[in-house]
PQR file of N, CA, C, O and H, with PARSE charges and radii, in Angstrom:
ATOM      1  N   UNK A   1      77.816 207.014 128.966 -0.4000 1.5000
ATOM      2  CA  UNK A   1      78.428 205.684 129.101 -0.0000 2.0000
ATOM      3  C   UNK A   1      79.142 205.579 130.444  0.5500 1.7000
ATOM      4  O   UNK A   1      78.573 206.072 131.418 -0.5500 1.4000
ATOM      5  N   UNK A   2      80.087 205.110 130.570 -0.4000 1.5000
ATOM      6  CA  UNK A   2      81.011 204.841 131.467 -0.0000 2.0000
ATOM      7  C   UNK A   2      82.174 205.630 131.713  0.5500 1.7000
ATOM      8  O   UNK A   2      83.153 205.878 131.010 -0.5500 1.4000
ATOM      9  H   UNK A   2      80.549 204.709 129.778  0.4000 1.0000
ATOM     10  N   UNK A   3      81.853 205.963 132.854 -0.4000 1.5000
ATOM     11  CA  UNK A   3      82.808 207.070 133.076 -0.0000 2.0000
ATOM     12  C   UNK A   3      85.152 206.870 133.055  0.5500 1.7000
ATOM     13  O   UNK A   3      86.122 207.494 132.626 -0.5500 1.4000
ATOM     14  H   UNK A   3      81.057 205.761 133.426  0.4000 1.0000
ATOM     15  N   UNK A   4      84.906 205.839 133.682 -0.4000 1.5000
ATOM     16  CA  UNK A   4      86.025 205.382 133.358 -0.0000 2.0000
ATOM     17  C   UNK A   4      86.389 203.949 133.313  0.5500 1.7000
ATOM     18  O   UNK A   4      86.858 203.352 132.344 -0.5500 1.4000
ATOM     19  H   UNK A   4      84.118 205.331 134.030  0.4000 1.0000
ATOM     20  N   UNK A   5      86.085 203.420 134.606 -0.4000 1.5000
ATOM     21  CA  UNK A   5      85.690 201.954 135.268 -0.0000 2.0000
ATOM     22  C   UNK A   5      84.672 201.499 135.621  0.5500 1.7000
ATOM     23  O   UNK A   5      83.968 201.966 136.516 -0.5500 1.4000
ATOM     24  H   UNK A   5      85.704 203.905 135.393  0.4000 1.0000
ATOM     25  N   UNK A   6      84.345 200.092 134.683 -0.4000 1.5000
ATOM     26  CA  UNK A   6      83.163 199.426 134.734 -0.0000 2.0000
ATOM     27  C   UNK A   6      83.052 198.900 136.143  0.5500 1.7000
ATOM     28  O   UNK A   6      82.042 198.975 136.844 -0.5500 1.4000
ATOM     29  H   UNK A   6      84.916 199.713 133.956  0.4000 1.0000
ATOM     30  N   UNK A   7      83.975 198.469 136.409 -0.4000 1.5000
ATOM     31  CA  UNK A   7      84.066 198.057 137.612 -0.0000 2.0000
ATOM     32  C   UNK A   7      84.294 198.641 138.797  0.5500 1.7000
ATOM     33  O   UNK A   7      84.217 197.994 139.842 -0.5500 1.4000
ATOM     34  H   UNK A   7      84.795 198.408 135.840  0.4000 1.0000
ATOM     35  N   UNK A   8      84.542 199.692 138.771 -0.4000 1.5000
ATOM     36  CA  UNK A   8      84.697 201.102 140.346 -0.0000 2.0000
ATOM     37  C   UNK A   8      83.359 201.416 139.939  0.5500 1.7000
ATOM     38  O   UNK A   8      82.676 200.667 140.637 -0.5500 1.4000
ATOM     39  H   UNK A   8      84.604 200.217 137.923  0.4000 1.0000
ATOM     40  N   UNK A   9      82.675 202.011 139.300 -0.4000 1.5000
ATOM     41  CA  UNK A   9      81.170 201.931 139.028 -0.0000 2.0000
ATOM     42  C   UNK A   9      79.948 200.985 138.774  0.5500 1.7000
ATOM     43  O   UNK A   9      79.065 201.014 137.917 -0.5500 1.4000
ATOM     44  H   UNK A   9      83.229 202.620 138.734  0.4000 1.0000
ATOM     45  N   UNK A  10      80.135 200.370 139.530 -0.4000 1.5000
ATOM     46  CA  UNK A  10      79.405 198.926 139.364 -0.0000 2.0000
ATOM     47  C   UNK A  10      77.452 199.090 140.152  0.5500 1.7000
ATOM     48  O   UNK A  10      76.538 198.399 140.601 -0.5500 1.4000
ATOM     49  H   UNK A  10      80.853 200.346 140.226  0.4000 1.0000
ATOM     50  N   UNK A  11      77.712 200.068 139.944 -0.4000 1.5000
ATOM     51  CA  UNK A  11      76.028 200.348 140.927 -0.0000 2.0000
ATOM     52  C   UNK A  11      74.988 200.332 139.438  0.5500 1.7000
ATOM     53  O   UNK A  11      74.767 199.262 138.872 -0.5500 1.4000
ATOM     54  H   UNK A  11      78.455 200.629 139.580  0.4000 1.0000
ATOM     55  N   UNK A  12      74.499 201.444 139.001 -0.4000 1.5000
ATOM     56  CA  UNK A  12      73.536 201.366 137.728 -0.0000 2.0000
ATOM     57  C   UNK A  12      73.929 202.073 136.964  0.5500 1.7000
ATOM     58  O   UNK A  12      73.632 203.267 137.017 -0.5500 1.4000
ATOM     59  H   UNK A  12      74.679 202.313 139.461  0.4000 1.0000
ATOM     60  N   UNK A  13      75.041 201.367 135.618 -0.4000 1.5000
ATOM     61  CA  UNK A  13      75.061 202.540 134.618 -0.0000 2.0000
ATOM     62  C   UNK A  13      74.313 201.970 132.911  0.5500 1.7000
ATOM     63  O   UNK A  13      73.858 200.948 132.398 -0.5500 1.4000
ATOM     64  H   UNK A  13      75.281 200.397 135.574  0.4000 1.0000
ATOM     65  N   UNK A  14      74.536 203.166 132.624 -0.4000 1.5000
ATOM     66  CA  UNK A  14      73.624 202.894 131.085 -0.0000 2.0000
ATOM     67  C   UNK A  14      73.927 202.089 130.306  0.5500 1.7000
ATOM     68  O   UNK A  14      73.192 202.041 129.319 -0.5500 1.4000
ATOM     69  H   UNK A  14      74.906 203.996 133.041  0.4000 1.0000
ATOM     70  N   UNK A  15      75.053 201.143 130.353 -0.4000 1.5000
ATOM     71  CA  UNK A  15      74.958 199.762 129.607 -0.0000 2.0000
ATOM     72  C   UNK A  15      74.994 198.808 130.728  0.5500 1.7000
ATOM     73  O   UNK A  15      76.040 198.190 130.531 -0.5500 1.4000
ATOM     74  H   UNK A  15      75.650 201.182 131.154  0.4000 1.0000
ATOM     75  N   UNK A  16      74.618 198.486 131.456 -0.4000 1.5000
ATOM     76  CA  UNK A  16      74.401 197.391 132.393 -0.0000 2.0000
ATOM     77  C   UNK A  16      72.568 197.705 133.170  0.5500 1.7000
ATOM     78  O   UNK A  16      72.025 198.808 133.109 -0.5500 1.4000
ATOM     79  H   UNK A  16      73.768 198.988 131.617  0.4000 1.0000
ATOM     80  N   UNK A  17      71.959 196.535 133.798 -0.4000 1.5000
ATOM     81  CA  UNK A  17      71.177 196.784 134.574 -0.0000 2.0000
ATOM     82  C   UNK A  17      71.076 196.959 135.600  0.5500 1.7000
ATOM     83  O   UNK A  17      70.484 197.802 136.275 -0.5500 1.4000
ATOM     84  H   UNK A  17      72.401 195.639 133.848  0.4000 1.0000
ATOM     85  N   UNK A  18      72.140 195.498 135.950 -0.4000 1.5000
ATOM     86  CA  UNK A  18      72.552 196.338 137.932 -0.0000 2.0000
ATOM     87  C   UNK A  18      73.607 196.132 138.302  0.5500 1.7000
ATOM     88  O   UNK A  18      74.510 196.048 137.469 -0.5500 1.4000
ATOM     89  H   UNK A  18      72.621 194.814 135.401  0.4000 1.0000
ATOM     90  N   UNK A  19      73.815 196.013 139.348 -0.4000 1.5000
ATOM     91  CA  UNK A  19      75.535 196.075 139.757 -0.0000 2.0000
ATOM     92  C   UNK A  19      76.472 194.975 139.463  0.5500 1.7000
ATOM     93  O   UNK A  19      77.645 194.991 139.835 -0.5500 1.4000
ATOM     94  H   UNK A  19      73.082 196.081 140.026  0.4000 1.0000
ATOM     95  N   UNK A  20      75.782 193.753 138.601 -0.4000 1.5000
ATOM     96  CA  UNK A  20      76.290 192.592 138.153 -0.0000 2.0000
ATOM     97  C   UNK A  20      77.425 192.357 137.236  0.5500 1.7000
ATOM     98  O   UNK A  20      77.463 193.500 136.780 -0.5500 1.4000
ATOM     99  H   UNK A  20      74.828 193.740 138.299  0.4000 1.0000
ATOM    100  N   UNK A  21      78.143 191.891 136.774 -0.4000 1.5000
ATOM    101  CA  UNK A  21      79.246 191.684 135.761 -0.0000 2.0000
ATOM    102  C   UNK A  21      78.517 191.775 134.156  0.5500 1.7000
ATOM    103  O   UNK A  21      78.225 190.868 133.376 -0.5500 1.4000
ATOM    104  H   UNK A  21      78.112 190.963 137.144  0.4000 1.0000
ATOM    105  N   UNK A  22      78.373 193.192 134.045 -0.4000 1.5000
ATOM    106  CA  UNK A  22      77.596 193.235 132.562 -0.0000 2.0000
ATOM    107  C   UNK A  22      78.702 192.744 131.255  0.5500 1.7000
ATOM    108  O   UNK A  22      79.640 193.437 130.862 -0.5500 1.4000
ATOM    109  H   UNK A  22      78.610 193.929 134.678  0.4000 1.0000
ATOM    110  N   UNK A  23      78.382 191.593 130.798 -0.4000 1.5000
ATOM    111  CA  UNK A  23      79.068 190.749 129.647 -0.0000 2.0000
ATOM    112  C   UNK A  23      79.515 192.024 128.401  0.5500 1.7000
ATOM    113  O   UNK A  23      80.612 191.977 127.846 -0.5500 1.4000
ATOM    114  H   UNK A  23      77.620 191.030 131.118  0.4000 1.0000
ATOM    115  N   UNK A  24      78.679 192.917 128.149 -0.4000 1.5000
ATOM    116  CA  UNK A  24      78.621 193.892 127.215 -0.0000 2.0000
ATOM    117  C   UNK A  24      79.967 194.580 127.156  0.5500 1.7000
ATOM    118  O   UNK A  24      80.468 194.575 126.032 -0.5500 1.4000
ATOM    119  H   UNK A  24      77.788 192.955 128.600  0.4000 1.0000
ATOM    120  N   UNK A  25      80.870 195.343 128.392 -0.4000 1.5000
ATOM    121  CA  UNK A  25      81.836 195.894 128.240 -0.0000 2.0000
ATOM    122  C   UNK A  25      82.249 195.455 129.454  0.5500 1.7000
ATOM    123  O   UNK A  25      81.547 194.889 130.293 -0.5500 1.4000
ATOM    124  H   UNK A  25      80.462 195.347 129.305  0.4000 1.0000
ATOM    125  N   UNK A  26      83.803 195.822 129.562 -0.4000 1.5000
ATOM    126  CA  UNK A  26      84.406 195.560 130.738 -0.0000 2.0000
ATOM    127  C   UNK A  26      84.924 196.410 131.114  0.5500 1.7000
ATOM    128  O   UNK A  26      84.702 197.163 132.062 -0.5500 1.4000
ATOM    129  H   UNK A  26      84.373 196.282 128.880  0.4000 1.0000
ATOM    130  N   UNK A  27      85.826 196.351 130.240 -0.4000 1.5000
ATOM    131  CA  UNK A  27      86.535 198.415 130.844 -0.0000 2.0000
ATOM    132  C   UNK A  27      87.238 198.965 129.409  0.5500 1.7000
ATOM    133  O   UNK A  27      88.332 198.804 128.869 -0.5500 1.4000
ATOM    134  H   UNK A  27      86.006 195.739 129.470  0.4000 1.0000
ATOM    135  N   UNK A  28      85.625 199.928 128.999 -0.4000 1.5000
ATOM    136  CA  UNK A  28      86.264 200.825 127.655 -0.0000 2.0000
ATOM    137  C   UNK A  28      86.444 202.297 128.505  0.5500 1.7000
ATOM    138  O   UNK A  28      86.891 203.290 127.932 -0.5500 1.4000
ATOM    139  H   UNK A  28      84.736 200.059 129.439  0.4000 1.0000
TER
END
């Protein structure tokens, strides 16, 4: 998942597709 910040990691992670504002999580 997400390592800490959705948003300091905003390149390609495993719940988002690309570096866009993925609706799914924001910052777990």
């Amino acid at each position: 998942f997400v390592t800490r910040d959705a948003r300091e990691v905003e390149r390609k992670k495993v719940g988002r597709r690309k570096a866009r504002r993925g609706p799914q999580y924001s910052k777990r």
